[in-house]
Backbone bond lengths (Angstrom), bond angles and torsions (degrees), N, CA, C in turn:
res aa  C-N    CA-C-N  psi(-1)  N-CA   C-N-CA  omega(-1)  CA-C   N-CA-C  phi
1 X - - - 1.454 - - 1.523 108.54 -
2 X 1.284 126.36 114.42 1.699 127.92 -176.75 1.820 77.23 -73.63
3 X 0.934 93.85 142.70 1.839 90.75 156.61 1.580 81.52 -145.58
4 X 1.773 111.87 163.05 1.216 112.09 -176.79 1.662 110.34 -126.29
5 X 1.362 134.45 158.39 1.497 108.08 175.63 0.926 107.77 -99.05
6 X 1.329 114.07 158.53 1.542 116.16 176.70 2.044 101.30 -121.21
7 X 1.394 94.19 -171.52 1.341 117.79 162.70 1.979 91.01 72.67
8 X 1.602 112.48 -163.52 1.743 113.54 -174.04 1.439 91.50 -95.95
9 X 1.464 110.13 126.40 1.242 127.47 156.26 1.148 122.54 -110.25
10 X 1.810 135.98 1.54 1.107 110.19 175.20 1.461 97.16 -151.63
11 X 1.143 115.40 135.46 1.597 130.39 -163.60 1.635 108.27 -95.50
12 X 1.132 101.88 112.51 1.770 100.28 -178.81 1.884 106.35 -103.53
13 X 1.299 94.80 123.56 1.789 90.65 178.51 1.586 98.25 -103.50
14 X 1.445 117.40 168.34 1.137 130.05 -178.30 1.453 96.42 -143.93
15 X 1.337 113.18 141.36 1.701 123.06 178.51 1.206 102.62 -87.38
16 X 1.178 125.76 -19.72 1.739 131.26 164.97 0.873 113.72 -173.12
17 X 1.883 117.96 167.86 1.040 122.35 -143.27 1.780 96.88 -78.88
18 X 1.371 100.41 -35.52 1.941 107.88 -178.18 1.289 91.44 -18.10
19 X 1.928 124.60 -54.20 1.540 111.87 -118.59 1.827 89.37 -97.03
20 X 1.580 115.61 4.24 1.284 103.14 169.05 1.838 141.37 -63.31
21 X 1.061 90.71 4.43 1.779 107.91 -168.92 1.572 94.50 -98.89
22 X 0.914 121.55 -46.34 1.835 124.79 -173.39 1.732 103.09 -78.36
23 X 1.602 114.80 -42.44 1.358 111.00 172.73 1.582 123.41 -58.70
24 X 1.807 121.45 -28.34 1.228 118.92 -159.86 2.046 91.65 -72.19
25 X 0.613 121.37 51.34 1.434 128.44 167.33 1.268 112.70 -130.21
26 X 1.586 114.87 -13.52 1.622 112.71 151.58 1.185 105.70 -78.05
27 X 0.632 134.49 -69.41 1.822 163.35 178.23 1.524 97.20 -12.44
28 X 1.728 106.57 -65.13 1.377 106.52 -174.25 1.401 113.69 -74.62
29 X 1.228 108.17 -35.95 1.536 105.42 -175.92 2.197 117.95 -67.09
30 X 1.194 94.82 -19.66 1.457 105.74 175.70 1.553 103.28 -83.22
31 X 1.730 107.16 -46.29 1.907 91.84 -179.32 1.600 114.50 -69.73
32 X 1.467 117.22 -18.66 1.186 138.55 176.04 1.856 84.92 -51.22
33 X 0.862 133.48 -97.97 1.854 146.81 -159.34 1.506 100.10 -52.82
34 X 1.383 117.26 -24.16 1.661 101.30 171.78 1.639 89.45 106.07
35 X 1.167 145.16 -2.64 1.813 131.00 -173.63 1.475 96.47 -105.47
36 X 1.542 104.81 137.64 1.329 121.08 155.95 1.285 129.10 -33.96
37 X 1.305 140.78 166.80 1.050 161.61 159.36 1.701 117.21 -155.59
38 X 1.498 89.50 170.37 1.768 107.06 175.76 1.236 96.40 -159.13
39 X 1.545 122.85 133.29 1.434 150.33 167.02 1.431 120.36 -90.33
40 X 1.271 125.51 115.56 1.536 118.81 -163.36 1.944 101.44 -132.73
41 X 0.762 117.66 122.26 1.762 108.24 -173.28 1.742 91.29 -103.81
42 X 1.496 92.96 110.17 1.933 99.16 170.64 1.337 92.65 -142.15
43 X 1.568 101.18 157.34 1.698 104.93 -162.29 1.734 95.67 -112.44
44 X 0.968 144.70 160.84 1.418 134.92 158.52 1.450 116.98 -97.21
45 X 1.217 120.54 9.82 1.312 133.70 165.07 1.636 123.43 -116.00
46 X 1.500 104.95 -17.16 1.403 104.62 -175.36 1.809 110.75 -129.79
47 X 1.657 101.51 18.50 1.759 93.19 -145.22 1.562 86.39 -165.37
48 X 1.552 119.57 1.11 1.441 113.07 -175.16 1.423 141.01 -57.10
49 X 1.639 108.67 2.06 1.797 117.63 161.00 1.197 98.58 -109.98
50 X 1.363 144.86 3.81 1.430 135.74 123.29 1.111 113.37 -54.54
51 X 1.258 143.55 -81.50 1.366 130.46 -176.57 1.757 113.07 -25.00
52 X 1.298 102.65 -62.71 1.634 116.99 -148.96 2.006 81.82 -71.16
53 X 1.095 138.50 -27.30 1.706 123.69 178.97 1.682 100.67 -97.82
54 X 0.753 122.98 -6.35 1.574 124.28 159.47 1.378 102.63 -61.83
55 X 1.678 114.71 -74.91 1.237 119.67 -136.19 1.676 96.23 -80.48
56 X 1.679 121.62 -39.28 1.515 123.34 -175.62 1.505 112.98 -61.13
57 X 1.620 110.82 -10.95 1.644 94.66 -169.12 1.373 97.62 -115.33
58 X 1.621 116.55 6.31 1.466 129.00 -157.24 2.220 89.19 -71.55
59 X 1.430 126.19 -50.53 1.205 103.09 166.64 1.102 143.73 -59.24
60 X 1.532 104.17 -27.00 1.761 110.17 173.43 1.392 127.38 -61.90
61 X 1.722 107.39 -23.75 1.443 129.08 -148.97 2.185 86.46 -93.83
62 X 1.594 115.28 -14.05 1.109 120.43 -176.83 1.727 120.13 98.94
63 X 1.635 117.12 -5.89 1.322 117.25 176.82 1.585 98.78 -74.07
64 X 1.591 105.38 161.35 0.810 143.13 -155.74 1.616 118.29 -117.37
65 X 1.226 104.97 -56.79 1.519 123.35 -171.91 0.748 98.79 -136.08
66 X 1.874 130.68 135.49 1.030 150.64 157.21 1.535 127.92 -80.30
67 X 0.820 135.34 135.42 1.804 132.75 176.88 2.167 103.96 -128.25
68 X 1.080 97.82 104.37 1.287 99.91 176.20 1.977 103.18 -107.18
69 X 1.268 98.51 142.16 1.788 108.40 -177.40 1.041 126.17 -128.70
70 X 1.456 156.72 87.81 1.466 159.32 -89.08 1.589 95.20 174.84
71 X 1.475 93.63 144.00 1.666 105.70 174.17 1.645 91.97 -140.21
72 X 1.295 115.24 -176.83 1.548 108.20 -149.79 1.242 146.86 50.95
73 X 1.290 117.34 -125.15 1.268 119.29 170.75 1.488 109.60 -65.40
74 X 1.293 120.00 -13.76 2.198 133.20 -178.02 1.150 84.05 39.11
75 X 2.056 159.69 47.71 1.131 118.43 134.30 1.753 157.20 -53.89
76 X 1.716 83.77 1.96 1.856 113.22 163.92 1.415 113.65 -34.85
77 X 1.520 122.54 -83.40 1.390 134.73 169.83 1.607 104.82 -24.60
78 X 1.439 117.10 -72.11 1.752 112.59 -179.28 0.816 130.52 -30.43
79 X 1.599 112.06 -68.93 1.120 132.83 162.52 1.607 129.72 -43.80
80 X 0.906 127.00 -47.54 1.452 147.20 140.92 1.696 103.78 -31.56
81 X 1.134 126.91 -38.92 1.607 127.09 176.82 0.723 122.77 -33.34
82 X 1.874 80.32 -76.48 1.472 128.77 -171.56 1.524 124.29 -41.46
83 X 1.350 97.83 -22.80 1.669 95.95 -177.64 1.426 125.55 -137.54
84 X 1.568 104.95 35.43 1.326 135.06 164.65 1.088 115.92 -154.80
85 X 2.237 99.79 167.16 0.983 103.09 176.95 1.802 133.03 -99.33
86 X 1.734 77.73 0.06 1.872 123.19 -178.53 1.650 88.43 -43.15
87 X 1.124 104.91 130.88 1.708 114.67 152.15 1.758 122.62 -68.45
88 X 0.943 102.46 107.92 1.712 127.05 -151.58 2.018 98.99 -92.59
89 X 1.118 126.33 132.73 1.627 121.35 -174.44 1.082 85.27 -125.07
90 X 1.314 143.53 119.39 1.437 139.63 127.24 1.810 134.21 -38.03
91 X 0.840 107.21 127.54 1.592 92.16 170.56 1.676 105.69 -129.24
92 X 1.084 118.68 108.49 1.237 116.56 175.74 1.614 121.29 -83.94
93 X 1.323 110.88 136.14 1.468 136.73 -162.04 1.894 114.60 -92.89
94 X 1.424 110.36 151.15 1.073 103.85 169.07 1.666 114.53 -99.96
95 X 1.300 99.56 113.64 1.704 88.15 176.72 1.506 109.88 -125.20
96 X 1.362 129.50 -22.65 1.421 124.36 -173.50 1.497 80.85 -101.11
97 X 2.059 97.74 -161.84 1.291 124.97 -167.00 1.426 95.89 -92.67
98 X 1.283 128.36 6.81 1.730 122.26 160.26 1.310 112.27 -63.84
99 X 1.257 153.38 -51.21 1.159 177.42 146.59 1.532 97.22 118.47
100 X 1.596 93.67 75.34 1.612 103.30 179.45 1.459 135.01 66.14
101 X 1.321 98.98 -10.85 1.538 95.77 172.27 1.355 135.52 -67.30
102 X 1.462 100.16 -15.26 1.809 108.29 169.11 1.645 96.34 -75.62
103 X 1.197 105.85 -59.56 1.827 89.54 -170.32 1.562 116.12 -54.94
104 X 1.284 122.83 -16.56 1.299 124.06 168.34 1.913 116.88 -53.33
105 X 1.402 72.51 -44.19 1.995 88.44 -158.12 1.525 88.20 -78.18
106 X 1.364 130.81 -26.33 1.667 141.35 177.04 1.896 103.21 -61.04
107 X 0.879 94.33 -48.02 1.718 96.95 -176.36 0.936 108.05 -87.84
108 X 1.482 134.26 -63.14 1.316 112.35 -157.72 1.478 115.92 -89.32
109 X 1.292 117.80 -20.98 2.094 114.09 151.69 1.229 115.49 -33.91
110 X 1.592 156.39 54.07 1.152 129.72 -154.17 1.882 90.19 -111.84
111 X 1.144 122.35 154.06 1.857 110.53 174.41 1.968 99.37 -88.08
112 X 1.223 96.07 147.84 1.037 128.91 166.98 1.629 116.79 -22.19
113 X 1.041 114.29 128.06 1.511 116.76 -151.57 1.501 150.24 86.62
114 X 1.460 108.05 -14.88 1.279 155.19 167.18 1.113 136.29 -95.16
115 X 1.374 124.11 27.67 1.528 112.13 -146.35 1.519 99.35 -89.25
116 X 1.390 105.21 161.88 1.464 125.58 163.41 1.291 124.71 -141.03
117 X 1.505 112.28 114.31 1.166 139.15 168.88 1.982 116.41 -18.11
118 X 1.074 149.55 71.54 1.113 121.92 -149.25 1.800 100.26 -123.79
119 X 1.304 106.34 157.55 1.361 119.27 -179.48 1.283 124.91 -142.62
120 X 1.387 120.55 -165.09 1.448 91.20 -151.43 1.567 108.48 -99.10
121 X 1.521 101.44 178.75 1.761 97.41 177.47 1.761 133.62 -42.19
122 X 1.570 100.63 148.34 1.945 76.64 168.62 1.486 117.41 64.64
123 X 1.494 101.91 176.16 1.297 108.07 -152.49 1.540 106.68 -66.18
124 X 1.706 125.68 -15.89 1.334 113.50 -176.09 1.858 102.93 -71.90
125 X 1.497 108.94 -30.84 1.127 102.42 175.20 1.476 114.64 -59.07
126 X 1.259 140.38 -19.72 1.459 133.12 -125.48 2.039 82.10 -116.84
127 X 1.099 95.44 -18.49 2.136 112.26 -164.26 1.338 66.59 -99.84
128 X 1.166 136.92 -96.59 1.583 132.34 -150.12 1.691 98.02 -28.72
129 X 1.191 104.93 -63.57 1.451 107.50 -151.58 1.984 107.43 -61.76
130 X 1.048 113.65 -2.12 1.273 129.32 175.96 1.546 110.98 -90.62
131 X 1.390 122.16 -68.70 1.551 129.14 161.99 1.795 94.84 -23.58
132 X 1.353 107.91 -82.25 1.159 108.10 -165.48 1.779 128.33 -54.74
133 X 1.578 97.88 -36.61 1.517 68.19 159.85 1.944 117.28 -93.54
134 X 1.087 103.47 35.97 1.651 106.94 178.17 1.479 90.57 -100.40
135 X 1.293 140.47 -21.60 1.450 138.65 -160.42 1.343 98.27 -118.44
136 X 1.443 135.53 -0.79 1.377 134.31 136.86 1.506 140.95 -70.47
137 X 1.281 89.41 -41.63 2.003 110.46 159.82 1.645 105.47 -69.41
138 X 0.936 113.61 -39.48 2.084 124.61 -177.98 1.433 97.63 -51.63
139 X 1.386 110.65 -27.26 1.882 121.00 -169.17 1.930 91.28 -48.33
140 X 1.231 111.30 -67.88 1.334 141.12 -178.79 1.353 126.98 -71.94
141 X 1.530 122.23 -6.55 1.756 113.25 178.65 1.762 93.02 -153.53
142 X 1.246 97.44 118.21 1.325 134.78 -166.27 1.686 95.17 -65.42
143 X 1.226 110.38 -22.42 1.852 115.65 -169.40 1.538 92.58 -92.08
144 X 1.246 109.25 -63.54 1.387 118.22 -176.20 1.794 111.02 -34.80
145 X 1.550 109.41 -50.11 1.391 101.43 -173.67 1.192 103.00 -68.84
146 X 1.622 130.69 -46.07 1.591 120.00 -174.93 1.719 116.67 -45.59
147 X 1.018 102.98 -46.99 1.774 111.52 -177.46 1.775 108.06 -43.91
148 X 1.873 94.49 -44.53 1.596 90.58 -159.78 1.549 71.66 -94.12
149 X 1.375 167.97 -169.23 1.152 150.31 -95.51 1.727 114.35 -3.23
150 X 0.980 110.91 -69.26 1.836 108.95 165.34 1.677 120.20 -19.38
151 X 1.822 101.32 -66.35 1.333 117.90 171.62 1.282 119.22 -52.35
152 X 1.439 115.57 -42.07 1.291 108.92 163.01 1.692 151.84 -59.35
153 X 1.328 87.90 -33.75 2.038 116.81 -177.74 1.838 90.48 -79.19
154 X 1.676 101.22 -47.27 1.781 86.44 170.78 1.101 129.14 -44.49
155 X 1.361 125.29 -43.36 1.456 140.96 -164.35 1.275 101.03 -76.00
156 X 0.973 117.98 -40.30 1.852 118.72 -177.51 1.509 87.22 -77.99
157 X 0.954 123.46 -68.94 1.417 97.23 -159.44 1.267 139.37 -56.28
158 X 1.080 97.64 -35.82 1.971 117.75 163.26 1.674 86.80 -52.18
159 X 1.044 146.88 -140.20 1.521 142.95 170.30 1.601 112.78 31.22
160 X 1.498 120.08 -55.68 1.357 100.30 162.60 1.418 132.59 -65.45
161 X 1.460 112.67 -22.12 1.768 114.96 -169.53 1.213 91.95 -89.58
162 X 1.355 135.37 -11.15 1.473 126.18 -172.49 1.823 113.12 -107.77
163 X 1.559 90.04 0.50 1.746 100.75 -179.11 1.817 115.37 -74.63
164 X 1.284 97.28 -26.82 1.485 121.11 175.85 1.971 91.38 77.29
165 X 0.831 118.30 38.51 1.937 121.14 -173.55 1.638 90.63 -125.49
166 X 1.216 100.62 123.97 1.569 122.75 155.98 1.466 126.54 -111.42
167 X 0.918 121.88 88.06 1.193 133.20 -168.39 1.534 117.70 -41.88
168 X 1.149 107.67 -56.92 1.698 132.58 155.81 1.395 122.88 -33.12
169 X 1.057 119.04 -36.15 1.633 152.11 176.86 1.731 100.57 -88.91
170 X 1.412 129.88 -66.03 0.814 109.76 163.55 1.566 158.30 -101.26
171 X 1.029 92.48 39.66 1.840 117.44 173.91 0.765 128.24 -44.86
């Protein structure tokens, strides 16, 4: 049975609004597959009973997967953990003169019990962090995984016609 999901399944936070221009590469890559979303900018340093009524009603509301995105200190993702049982992806941001490597070491340090999903800086992180929670929802919709199998064999193949290697040719 393909069944498909509908309605917002995956909640994207932003630690500010700056970091919305580097995120719309979740954004697109999720409207790209056809699944909902909702974009919410709460800070965990400046906005933290926003966060904490975001994230507690974030299962009731029907999401699924969380994507939190933080530059600096990125304590977004943690925090975001902390108060679910939602599988949480970090994407850490470049915002100081680290070029993100503190928010890296911010997300993915999390202690034991807490974990967060984390990927890499910037916008490849922000596409990663979309795939991945597209291959968490895939757990559950039989259509959903074919599509991202599709997306995938594309990607190789574009990469093979551009490898200049014929396999056939060389046997």
């Amino acid at each position: 049975m393909n069944q498909t999901l509908v309605g917002m399944l995956v909640g994207i936070m932003l630690g500010s609004e700056s970091d919305r221009p580097t995120m719309d590469e979740a954004t697109r890559t999720l409207s790209d597959f056809g699944v909902g979303f909702e974009v919410v900018v709460a800070s965990a340093h400046r906005s933290p009973d926003l966060v904490d009524r975001y994230v507690r009603s974030a299962e009731q509301r029907g999401l699924r997967v969380l994507i939190a995105a933080a530059g600096g200190a990125a304590h977004l993702a943690g925090a975001v953990a902390a108060r679910t049982v939602l599988p949480v992806i970090g994407v850490p941001l470049e915002a100081t003169g680290l070029g993100g490597l503190d928010a890296l070491l911010s997300t993915v340090q999390m202690p034991p019990g807490v974990p967060v999903a984390t990927v890499s800086v910037g916008t490849w992180g922000a596409r990663n962090a979309a795939i991945l929670a597209l291959e968490i929802l895939a757990t559950a919709d039989p259509g959903l995984r074919e599509r991202l199998r599709e997306f995938k064999a594309q990607m190789a193949a574009k990469i093979e016609a551009a490898s200049g290697f014929n396999s056939e040719v060389n046997r």
